[in-house]
N, C-alpha and C positions, 0 to 999 in steps of 0.2 A: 393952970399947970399944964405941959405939953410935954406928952408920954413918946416916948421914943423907942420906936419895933426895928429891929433887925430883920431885912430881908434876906435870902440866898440866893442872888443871881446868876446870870448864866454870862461867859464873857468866851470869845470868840475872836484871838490876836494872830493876825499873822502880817510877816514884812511885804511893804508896797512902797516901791520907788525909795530905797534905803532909811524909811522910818517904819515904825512896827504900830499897826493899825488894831484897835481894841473895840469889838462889836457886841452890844448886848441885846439879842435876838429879842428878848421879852419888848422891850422897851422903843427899840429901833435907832437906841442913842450909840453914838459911837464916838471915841476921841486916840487921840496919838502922841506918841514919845518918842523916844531916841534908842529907849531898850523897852522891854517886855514890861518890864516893873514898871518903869513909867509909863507907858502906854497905862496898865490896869492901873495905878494909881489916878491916870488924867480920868480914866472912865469911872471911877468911885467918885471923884466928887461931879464931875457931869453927871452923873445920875441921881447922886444928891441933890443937885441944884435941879433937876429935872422933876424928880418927887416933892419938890418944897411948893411946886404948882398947886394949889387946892383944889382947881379943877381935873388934875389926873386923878384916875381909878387909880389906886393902891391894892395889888391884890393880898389877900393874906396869906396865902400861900404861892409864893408860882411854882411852877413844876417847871423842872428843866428839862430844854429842846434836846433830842437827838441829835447831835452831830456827828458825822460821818462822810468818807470820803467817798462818789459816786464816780465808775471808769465812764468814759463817753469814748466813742471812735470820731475821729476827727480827719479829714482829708484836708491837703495842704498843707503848706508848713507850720511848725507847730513849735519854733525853737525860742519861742519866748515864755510857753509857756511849762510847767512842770512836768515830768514825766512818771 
């Protein structure tokens, strides 16, 4: 019989090149959609399929990454990227 754990991960979406890009730090899997939902739905089963490896470590708990936004000073132009 195969016992089935719910993990809590951590997902990290933002838009690149008008598709919305879905990152899960833990893991270092990442996948993409057309909206946000789909983006996090394409990364729930990539990372399903990515856990269903026997040789991946499963942790029992992950702790989720800080994310946060860091200012940098930047010389040159800079009009592609965010302000």
């Amino acid at each position: 019989m195969q016992v089935t754990n719910t993990l809590e991960l951590s997902a990290v979406v933002w838009r690149e090149d008008g598709i919305y890009v879905a990152l899960n730090p833990e893991f270092d899997v990442a996948s993409q959609g057309k909206s946000v939902e789909e983006a996090l739905r394409n990364l729930k089963e990539a990372l399903e399929l990515y856990l269903e490896d026997e040789d991946v470590e499963k942790p029992s708990k992950a702790e989720a990454p800080i994310v946060t936004i860091v200012k940098v000073d930047v010389s040159g132009s800079t009009s592609s990227l965010r302000a």
